[in-house]
C-alpha positions in Angstrom: -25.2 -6.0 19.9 -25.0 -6.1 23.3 -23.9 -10.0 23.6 -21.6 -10.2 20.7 -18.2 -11.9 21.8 -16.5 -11.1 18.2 -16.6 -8.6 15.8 -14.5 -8.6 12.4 -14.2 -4.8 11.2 -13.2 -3.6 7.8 -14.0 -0.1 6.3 -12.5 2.6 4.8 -14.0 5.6 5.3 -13.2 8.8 3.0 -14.0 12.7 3.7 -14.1 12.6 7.4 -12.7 15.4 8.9 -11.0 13.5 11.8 -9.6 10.0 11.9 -11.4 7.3 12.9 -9.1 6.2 16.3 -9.2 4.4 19.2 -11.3 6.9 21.2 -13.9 7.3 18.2 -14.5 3.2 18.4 -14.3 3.2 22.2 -17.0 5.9 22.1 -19.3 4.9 18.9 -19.0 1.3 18.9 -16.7 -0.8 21.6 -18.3 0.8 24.8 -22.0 -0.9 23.6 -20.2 -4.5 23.4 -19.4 -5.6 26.7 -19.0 -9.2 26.1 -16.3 -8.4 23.3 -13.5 -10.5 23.5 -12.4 -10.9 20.0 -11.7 -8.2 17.6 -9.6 -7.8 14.4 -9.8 -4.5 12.5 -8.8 -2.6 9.2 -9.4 1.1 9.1 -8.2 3.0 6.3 -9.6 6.7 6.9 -9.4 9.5 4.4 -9.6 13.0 5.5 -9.1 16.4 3.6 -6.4 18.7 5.7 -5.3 22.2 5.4 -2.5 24.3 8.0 -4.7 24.7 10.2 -5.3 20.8 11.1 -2.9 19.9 13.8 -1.0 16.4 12.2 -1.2 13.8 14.1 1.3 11.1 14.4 1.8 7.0 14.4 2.3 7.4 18.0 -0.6 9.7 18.7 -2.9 7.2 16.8 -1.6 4.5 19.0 -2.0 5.7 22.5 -5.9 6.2 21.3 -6.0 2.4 21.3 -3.4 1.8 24.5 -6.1 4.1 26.3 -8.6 1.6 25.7 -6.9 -1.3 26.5 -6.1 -2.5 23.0 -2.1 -3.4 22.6 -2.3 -5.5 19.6 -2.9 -2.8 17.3 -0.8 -0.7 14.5 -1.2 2.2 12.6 0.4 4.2 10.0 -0.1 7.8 9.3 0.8 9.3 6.0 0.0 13.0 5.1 -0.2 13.3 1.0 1.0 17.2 -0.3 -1.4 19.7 1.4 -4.4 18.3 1.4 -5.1 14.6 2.2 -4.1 12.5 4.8 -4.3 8.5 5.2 -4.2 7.2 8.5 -3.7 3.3 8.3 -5.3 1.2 11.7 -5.3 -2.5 11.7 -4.8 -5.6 14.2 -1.3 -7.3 14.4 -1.2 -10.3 13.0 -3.1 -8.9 9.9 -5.7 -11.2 8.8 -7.6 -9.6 6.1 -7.1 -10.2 2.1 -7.0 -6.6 1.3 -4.7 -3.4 2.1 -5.0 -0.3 0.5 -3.2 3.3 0.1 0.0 2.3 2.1 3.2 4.1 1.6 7.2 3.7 2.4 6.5 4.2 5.6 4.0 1.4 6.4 5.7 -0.7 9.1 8.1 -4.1 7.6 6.2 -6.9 9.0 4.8 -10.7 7.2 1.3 -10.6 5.9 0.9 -13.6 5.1 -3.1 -13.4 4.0 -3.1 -10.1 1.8 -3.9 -11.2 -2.1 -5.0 -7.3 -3.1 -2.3 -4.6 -2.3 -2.5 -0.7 -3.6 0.6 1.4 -2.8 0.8 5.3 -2.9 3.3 7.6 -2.3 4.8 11.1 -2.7 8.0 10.3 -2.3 10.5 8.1 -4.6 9.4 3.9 -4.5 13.1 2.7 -4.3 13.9 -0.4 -5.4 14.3 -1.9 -1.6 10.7 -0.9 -1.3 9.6 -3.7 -3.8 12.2 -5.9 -2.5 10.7 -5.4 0.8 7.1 -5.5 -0.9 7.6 -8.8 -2.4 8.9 -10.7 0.5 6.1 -9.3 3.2 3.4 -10.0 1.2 4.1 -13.2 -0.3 0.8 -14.4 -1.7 0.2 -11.4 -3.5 -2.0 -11.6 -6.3 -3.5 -8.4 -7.6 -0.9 -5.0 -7.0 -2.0 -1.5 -7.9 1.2 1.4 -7.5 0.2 5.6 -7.5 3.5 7.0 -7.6 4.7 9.8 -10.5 8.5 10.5 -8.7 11.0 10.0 -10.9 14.2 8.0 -9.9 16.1 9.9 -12.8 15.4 12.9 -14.3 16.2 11.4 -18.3 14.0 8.0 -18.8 15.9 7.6 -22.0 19.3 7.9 -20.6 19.0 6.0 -17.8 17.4 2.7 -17.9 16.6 -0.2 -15.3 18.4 -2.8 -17.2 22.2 -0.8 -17.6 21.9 -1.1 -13.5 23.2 -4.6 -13.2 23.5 -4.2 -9.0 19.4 -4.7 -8.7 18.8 -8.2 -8.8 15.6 -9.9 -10.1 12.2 -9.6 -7.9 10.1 -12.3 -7.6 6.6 -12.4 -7.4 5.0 -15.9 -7.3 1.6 -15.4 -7.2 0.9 -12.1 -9.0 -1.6 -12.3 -12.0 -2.7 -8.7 -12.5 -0.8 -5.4 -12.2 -1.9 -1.9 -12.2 0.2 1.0 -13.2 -1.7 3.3 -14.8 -0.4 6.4 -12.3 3.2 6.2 -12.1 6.5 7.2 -13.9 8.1 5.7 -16.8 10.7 4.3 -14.9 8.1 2.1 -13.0 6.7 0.4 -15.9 10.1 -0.8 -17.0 11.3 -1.7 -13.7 8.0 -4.7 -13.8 8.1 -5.1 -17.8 11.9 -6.0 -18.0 12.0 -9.6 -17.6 16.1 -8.9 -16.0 14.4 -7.1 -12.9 10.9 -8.9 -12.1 9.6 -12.3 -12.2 6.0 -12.7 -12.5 5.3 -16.1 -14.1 1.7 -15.9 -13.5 1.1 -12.4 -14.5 -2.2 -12.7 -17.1 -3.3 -8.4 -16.7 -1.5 -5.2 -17.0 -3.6 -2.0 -16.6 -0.9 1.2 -18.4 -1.4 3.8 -20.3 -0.8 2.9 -24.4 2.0 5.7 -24.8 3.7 4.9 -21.8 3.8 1.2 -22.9 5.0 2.5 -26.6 7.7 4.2 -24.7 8.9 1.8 -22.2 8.9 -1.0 -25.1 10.4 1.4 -27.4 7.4 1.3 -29.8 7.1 -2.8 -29.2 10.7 -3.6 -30.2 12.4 -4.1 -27.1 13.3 -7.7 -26.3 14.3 -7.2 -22.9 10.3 -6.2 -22.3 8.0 -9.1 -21.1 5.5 -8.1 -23.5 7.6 -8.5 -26.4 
């Protein structure tokens, strides 16, 4: 590839056991293209971590790039429990159609081009987070949440729609929605037709006794499946 002027990179590699950063691109790939003068990137790296792994941070990440002479580039480091780790690297603007495994701390900026979001998390998805989620990704079309944290510790005492402060969230453009892994509380928040708008939303991916639950057994009105 020695006379290639552009190069469009998107991969997500899983069971490494370092992240893929700046250095590792300089050293594998960049230093062997010395006509490059174009390149946009999405790395989404997986690794398996113990306490022995020293943790590296959003700013660590980034002088690997600044190193190399690459400015236009974020990243986003998120460490799951004990074991796994997600370390997010991609060019600003983002240009891709896909994003995957981001979490509350994934930088607010417009993406203008992402249809395909998946968000994770260990910690709480508050209600700003979709707020923010819906207006940075505004062409979103398919959304997949992993989050089991509880905003209340009774689902049937407290419920989304007796909290008349959250306004409605709109989301023009989303047709399918997957919620298979996360807490009651979730489900309701996008099935109550008082606290999301979804007019084009055609698939729902949830468990059946989760649905029963959130609908109250198929009776509830307020439900958008009802």
């Amino acid at each position: 590839m020695s006379h290639l002027e552009k190069l469009t990179l998107y991969v997500c590699p899983y069971q490494r056991p370092a992240f893929v950063d700046g250095t590792h691109l300089h050293k594998e790939i960049l230093s062997y293209i010395r006509r490059l003068h174009t390149f946009t990137v999405y790395i989404g790296t997986q690794i398996q971590f113990d306490d022995s792994v020293h943790r590296l941070s959003d700013n660590d990440i980034q002088r690997t790039f600044t190193n190399i002479g690459y400015q236009q580039i974020a990243c986003n480091v998120y460490y799951f429990y004990t074991c796994i780790a997600i370390c997010n690297i991609f060019s600003v603007p983002f240009l891709f159609d896909r994003l995957e495994m981001i979490t509350n701390t994934f930088p607010t900026m417009i993406i203008k081009h992402v249809t395909y979001l998946m968000v994770a998390d260990t910690a709480l998805f508050k209600y700003k987070f979709f707020v923010r989620i819906a207006k940075d990704f505004p062409l979103l079309k398919n959304f997949s949440i992993i989050n089991f944290m509880s905003p209340f510790e009774d689902f049937g005492h407290y419920k989304a729609d007796n909290i008349h402060s959250y306004s409605l969230i709109k989301y023009p453009h989303l047709t399918s929605l997957d919620i298979m892994y996360v807490d009651d509380n979730y489900i309701e928040q996008f099935l109550l037709d008082t606290k999301t708008y979804a007019a084009h939303l055609t698939g729902i991916k949830v468990h059946y006794d989760q649905l029963k639950t959130v609908t109250e057994n198929f009776t509830r009105d307020a439900t958008v499946l009802i």
